[in-house]
C-alpha positions as CSV (number, residue, x, y, z in Angstrom):
1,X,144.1,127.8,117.0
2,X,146.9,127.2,114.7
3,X,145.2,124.5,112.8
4,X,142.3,126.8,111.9
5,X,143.0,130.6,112.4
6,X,139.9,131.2,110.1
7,X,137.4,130.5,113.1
8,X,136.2,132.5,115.4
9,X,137.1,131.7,118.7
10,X,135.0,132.1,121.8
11,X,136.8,131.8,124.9
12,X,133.9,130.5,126.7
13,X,133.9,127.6,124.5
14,X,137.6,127.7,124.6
15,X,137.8,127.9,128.4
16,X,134.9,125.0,128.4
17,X,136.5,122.5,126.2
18,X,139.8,122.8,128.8
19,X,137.4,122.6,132.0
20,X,138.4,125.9,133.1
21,X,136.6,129.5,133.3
22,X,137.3,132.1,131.0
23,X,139.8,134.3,133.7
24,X,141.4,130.7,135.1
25,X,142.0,130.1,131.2
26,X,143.4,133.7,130.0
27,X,145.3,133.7,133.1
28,X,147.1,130.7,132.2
29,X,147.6,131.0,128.6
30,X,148.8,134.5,129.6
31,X,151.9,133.2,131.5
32,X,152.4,130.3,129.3
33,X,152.3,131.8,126.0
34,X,152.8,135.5,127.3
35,X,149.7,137.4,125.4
36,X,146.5,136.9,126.0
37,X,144.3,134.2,123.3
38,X,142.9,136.7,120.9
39,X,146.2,138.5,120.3
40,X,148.1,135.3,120.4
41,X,144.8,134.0,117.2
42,X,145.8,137.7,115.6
43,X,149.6,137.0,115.4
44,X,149.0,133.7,114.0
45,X,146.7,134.9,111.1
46,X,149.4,137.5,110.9
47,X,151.7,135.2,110.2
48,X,149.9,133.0,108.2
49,X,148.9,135.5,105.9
50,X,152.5,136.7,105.4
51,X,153.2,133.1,104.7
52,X,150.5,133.2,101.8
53,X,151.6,136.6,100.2
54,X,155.0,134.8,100.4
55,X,153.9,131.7,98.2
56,X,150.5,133.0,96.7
57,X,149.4,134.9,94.3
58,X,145.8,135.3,96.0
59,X,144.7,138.8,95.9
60,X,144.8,140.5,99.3
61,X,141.4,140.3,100.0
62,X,141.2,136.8,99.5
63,X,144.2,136.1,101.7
64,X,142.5,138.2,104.6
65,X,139.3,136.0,104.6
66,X,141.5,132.9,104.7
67,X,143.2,134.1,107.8
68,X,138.9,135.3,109.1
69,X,139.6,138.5,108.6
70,X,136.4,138.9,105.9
71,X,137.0,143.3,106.3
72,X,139.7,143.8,104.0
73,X,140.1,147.4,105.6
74,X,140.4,145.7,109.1
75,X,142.8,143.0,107.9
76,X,145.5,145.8,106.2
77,X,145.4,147.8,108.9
78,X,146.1,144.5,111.3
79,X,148.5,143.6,109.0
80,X,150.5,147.0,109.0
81,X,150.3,147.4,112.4
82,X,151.8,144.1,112.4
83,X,154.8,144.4,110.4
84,X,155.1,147.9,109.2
85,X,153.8,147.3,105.6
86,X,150.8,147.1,103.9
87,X,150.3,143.1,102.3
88,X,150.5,144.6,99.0
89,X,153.5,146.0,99.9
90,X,155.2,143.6,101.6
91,X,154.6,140.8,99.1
92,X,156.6,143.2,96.3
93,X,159.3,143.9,98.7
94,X,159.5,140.1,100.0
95,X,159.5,139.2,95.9
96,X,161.7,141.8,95.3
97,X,164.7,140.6,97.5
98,X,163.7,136.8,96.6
99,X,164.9,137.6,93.3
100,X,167.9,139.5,94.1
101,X,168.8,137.1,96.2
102,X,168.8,133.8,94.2
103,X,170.1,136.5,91.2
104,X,173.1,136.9,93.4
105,X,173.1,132.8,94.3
106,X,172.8,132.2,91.0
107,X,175.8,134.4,89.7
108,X,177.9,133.1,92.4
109,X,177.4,129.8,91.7
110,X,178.2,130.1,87.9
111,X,181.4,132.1,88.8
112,X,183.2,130.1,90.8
113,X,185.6,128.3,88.5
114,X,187.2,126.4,91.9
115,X,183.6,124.7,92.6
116,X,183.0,122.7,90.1
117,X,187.0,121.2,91.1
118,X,185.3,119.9,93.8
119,X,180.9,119.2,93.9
120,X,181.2,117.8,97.7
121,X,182.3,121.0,98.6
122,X,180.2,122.9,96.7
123,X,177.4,120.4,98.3
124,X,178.0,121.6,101.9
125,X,177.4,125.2,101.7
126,X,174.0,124.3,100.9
127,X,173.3,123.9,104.3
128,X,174.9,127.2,105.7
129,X,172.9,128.8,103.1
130,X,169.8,127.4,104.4
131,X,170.2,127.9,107.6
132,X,171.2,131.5,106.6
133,X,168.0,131.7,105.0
134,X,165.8,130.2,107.9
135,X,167.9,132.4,110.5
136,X,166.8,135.5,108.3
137,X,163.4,134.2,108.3
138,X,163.2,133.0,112.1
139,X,163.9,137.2,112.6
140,X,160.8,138.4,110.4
141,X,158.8,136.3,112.3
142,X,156.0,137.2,115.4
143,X,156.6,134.6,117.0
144,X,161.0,134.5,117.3
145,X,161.8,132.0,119.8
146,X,159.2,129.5,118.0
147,X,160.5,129.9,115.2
148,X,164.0,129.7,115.8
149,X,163.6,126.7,117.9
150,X,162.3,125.3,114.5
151,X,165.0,126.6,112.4
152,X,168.1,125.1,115.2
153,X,166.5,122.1,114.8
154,X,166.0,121.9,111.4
155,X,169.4,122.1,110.6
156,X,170.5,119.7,112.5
């Protein structure tokens, strides 16, 4: 699922290729995962989509047949429901803070007459401020605990 959230999924085939039946299958994935398959395929083509309006500049439609979503209508509406903004929207507000926010790194940085006394110090906030930023990623996300598992271990 996560290596292609473009296909369609068919639980029988899904079920099938585990040797289970379909209920056996949802039942299981259900308690495992704690959604049932076709939300849990939704979120992650939520989530990779947000991760393209993030780094892309593919138009929204494009971005919502990469994630097999080929109805743009279907896929904004998904995608609002999802995290409260339309894509177009949330890619100018994500942009909008990504520049105020290395703005305000970047004038902090070249402030700071007592950092350049010392570059190993100035070297090891790097780290905070990447975990800061992962942290404040980790709580955007769908999928939380995932990702935060991925961001605690990342910084260590």
């Amino acid at each position: 699922m996560r290596e292609d959230v473009r296909g369609e999924l068919s639980l029988s085939e899904f079920a099938q290729s585990v040797n289970l039946s379909v209920w056996r299958l949802c039942h299981i994935f259900k308690s495992d995962v704690g959604m049932p398959p076709m939300r849990y395929l939704r979120l992650l083509r939520m989530e990779r989509a947000k991760d393209l309006l993030e780094s892309s500049f593919l138009s929204v439609k494009e971005i919502g047949y990469r994630v097999g979503l080929n109805d743009e209508s279907h896929f904004v509406r998904d995608f609002k429901s999802t995290y409260g903004l339309s894509p177009a929207c949330y890619r100018t507000q994500f942009r909008a803070n990504s520049r105020a926010e290395s703005h305000n790194g970047h004038s902090h940085n070249g402030g700071s007459g007592n950092g350049d006394a010392h570059n190993s110090a100035g070297d090891s906030h790097q780290p905070g401020q990447l975990g800061q930023q992962l942290m404040r990623i980790a709580k955007q996300s769908i999928l939380p605990t995932i990702h935060l598992f991925v961001c605690v271990m990342s910084t260590m």
